[in-house]
N, C-alpha and C positions, 0 to 999 in steps of 0.2 A: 586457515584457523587463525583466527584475530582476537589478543585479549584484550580488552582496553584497561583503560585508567584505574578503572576499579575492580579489575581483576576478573572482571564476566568473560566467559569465553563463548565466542562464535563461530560457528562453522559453515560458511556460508560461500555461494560461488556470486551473492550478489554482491554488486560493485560498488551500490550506491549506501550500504551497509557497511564495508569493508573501511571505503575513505570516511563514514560519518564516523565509525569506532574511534579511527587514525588519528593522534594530535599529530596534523601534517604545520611543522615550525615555517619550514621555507617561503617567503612571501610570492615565487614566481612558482612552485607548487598548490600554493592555496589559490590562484588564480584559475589551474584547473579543477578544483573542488568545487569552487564556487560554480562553472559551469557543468558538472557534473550535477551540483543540487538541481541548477536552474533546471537541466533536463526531468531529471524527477518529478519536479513541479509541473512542468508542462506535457509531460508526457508520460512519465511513473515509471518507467523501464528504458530500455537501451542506453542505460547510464555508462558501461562497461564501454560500448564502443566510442563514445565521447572519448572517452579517457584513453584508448586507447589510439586511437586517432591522433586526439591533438599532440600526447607525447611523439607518434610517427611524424607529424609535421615539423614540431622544432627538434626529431633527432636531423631531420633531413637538410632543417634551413641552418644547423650546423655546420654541414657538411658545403652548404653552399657559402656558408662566412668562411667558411676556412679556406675557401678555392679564391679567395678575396672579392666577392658582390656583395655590394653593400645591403643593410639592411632593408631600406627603400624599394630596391629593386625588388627584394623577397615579398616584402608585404604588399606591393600589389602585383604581384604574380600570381600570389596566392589568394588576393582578393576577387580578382579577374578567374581564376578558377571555380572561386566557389560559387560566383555569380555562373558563371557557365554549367555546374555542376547543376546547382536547382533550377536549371531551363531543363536542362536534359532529361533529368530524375520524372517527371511527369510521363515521359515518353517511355520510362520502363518498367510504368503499372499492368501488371500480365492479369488482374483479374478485378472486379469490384463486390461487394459485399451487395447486391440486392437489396438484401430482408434484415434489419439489427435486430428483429425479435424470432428470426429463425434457431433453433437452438445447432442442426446440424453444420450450417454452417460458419454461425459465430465461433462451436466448438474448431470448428477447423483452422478456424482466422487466428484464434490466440493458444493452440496448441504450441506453435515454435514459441514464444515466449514462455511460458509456462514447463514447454520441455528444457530450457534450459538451466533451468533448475533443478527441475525434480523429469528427468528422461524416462526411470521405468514406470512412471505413475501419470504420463500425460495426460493419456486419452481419457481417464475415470476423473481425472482435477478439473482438464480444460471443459468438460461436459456438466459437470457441478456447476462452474465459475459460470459456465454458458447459460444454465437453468435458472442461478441466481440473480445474474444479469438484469435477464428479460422476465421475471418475476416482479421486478422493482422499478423497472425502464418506465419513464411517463409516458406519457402520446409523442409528445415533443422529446423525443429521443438526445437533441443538443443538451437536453436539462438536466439530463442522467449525472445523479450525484454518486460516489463511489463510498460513502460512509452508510449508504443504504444497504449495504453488505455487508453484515458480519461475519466474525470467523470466534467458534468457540472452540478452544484446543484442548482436548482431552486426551491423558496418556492411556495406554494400553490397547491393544489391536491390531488391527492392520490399517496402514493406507487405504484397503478398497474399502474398506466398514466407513470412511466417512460419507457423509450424507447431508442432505438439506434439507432445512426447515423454513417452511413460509410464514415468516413470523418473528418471534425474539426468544434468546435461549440462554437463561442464567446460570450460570453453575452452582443452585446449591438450592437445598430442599426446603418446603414452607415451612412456618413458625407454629401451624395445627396439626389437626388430623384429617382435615378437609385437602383429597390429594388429586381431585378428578372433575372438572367441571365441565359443561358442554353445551352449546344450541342457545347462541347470543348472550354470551357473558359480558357482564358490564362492569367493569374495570375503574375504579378511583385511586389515584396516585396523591398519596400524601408527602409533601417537604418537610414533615415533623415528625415527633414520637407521637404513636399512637399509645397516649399514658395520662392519666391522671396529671393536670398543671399543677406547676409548684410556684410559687411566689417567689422572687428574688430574695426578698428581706426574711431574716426568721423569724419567726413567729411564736408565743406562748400561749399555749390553750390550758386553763385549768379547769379539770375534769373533777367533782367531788362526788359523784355518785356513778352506781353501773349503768343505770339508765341513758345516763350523761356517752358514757362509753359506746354505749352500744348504738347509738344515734349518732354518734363522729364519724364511726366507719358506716353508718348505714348510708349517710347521705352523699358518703363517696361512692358508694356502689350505685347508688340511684343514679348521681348524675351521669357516671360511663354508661351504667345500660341504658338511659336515654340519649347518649352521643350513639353507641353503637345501635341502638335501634332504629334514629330518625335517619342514620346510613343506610342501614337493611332495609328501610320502609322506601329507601328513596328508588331498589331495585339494584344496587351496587351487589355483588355475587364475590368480588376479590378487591381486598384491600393492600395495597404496597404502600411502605414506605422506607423512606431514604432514613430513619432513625429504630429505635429499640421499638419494641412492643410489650408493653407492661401483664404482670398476669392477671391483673383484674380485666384488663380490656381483654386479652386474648379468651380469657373464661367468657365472656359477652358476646363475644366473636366465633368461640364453637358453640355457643347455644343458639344464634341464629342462623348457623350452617354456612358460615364466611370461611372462604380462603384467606389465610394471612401470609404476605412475601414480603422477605428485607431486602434492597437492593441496597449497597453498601455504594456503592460507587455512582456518585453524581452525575458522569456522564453515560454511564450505561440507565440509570433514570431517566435522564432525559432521551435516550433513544427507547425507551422503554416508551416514554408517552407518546413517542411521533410513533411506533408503532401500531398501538392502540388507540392514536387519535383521541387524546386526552389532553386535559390541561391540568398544570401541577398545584395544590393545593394548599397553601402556608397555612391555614388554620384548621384541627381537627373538627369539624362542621361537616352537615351532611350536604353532598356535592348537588348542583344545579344539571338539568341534565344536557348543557354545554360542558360543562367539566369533568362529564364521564366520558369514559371510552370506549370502545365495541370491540367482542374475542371472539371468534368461532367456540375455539375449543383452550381452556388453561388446563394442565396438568402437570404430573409428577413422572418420570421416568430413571430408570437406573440403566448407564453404560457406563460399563467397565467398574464398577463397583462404588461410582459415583452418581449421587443424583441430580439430578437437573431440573428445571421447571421451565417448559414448553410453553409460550401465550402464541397458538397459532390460528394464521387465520386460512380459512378454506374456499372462501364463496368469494370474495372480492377480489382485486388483485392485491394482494399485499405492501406498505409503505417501506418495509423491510424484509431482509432475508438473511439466512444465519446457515454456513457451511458449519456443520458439527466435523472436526479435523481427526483424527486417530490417526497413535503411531507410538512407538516405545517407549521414544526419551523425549524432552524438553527439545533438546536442540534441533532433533529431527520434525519435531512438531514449529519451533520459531524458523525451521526453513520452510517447510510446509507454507507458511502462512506467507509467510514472504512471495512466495512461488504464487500462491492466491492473487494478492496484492497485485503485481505484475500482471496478472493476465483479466482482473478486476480493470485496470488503468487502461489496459492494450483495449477492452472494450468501450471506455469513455472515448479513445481516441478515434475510436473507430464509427463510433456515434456523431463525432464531426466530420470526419472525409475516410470514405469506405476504401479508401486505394489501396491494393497488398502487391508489392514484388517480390520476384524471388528471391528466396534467404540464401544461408549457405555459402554467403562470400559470392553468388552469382550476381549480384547487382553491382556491386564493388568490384569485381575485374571487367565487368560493362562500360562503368564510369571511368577508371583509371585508361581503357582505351580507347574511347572516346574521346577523354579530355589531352590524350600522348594527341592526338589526331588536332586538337584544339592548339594546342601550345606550339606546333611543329610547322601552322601558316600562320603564329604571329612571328612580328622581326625583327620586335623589343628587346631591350636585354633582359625584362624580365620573363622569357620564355623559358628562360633553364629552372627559373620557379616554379614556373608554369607543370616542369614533366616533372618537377620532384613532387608537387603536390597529385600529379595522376598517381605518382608513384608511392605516394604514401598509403593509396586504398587498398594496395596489394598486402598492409599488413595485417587484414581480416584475415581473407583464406591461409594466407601463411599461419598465423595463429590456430584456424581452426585443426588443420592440417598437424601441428606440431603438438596441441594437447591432444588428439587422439591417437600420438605415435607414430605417425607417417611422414614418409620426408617432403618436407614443405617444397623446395624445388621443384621436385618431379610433378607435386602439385599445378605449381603456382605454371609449369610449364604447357602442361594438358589442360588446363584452363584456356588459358591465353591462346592456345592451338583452336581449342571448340568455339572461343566466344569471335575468333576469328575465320571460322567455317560460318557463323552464324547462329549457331548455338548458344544465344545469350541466357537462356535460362540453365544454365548449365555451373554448377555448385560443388563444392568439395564433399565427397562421398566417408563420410568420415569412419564407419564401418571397414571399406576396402579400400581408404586411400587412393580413390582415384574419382573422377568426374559423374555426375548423375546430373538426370534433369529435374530440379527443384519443385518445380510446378509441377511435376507427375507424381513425385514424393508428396506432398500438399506439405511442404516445409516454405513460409511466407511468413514476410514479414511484413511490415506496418509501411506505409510508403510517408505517414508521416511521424513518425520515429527517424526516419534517415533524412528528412528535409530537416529537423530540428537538430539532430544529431553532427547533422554539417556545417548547419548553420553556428553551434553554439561552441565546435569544438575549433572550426577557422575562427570566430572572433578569440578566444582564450588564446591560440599560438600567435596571432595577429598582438592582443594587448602585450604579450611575454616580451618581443621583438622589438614595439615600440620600446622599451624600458634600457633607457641608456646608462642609467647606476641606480642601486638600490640602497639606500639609506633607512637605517635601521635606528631606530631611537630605543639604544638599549644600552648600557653603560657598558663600555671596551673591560679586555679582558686586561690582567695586571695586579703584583698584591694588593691585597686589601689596604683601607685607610684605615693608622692606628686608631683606638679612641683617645681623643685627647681630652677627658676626664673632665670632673666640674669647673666649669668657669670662676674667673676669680670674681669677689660682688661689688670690684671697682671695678 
């Protein structure tokens, strides 16, 4: 539970949420934040084990200054491991991803991320996030952009009531009475009010007769019902825009059987037109038909006592897709989405290099004995860095072992016994506390989440180490300076 600055409260077991909340002051702390973003950015998830990691490292290269080895010998002990570790890490991909537009087995590929979030709701989120995916996925699967997934969060329901839409999904109901449209809608996105222009400057009109009167307002109706008709004529069916909709125009607008929608928010406009393949239009003018856009189906719906307005499409593959979220409260709904987000990313990643190992701390008691077996034929003095860095990977399973209540020893011991029988897929069983095979659970992780995750959490304990004094440009502590009051004016 994390409040920040401004008093918003989170509840959340992600990592990369928890430190962005955090004003972390410490300058050799914010050196790992920063490598915690960088993972986010490059990878969207296993932010958690970065951080946890590089803190194991410089609790460990601690313990080796304090036995008196200088810092030198640490940092490339540690360097030298980590180069050995990404040789190794290739050799203990146990499975590859075939097919990224498969839905059963992408579902399978980012189910561990996604369970770590939200555990009782894996299989119904990672199967959405999968369908969503590959929905929006190009040909060239490397191009797979992750803003092509939406998340609309609605309270009340259940977890399993959320759903997917192919297509774009606003929260909130049209500006008519027109609520259902269908069979190649054609869509105009306007960047203005659809209203009657006004003139900057004011203006004085003198009116001395009724005749006068009744020709001032007639010639404003004319000119809207000729804007809203050369629209209708153009074959335009739903009108949006990003401002008000005046009631002269909307009366013009139910008499030629137009949908009117307000999108308030500029950037959900703009994904509104990449969905419908639109272009956005600054002047109320009837559109070209480059600057319209194509709907299967626009309509009106009500969940959970809210309505919504669906522009879906059905025949094409869709440029967008939009997870509808349910769930109680807000907070359970901004974990939700987060939990999305993560297993949304874990598919991008996975869209570059298909490699999955086993999760569960079984790749990391692989590597920490491997790399003891690495450190113990060098004959440098930095070998003793060498086995604290194998020894640092032992602090995954330890951790998983100790948040589900089990004693991490007896763990980390029955590990260490199987992956030296040769049961390297073999993981902390976090139910019973004791060992399972990973790959037969289908509990896998990304294989390049753990190549970046080493990568970025040995360079952060590496920069911590180089740092030989830390100098702060902040004014020292001590009483205040009195004010010494106006100057004299000689």
């Amino acid at each position: 539970m994390v409040i920040n600055h401004l008093g918003k409260l989170f509840v959340t077991h992600d990592a990369a949420t928890i430190v962005k909340e955090l004003e972390v002051e410490h300058p050799a702390a914010k050196l790992l934040v920063y490598a915690c973003k960088a993972m986010e950015e490059e990878i969207g998830d296993a932010t958690n084990l970065v951080i946890v990691f590089a803190g194991e490292l410089l609790n460990l290269a601690e313990q080796l200054i304090r036995m008196g080895i200088h810092s030198s010998h640490v940092i490339q002990g540690y360097t030298q491991s980590s180069e050995a570790a990404l040789k190794i890490l290739p050799e203990l991909i146990v499975k590859k991803l075939e097919n990224v537009k498969d839905v059963a087995a992408v579902s399978a590929a980012i189910k561990t991320s996604i369970g770590s979030k939200q555990p009782s709701f894996a299989g119904h989120l990672a199967k959405l996030t999968a369908e969503a995916c590959i929905a929006v996925c190009p040909e060239n699967a490397q191009s797979f952009n992750v803003d092509n997934v939406r998340i609309a969060k609605l309270e009340g329901g259940s977890v399993s009531d959320s759903c997917l839409i192919h297509g774009f999904v606003i929260a909130r109901d049209t500006e008519g009475t027109i609520k259902d449209l269908s069979g190649g809608v054609k869509v105009a996105v306007y960047n203005c009010a659809v209203d009657s222009s006004a003139t900057d400057t004011k203006g004085k009109v003198d009116i001395s007769t009724a005749d006068q009167l009744k020709n001032f307002s007639k010639t404003e109706e004319l000119q809207m019902e000729k804007v809203i008709g050369s629209i209708a004529k153009a074959g335009v069916k739903v009108i949006v825009s990003s401002q008000s909709f005046g009631d002269l125009a909307l009366h013009f607008i139910e008499r030629h059987g137009l949908m009117a929608v307000k999108v308030q928010s500029k950037f959900e406009l703009r994904r509104l037109t990449q969905a419908v393949n639109a272009v956005q239009i600054m002047t109320l003018d009837a559109p070209t038909p480059e600057e319209m856009g194509r709907c299967d189906k626009v309509y009106v719906d009500e969940i959970g006592g809210q309505k919504i307005t669906i522009f879906e499409q059905l025949n094409e593959t869709a440029k967008l897709a939009t997870i509808i979220v349910r769930g109680p409260t807000q907070n359970i709904l901004n974990d939700l989405e987060r939990a999305i987000d993560d297993g949304v990313n874990s598919y991008k990643s996975l869209c570059r290099d298909q490699g999955l190992v086993a999760g569960g701390g079984a790749c990391e008691i692989e590597l920490a004995r491997r790399l003891t077996t690495v450190a113990e034929e060098t004959p440098d003095m930095h070998q003793y860095a060498m086995r604290k860095y194998a020894q640092a990977f032992e602090v995954i399973p330890t951790t998983l072992a100790e948040v589900s209540g089990h004693n991490a020893t007896n763990v980390i011991t029955s590990l260490m016994a199987d992956h030296q029988k040769g049961l390297v897929n073999n993981g902390v069983d976090i139910e019973e506390g004791s060992t399972k095979d990973m790959v037969a659970a289908g509990i896998l992780d990304l294989y390049l989440a753990k190549h970046w995750a080493i990568k970025l959490a040995t360079d952060a304990a590496i920069t911590v180490l180089r740092v030989d004094q830390i100098i702060m440009a902040k004014q020292a502590g001590g009483p205040k300076q009195r004010d010494q009051g106006p100057h004299d004016d000689d």
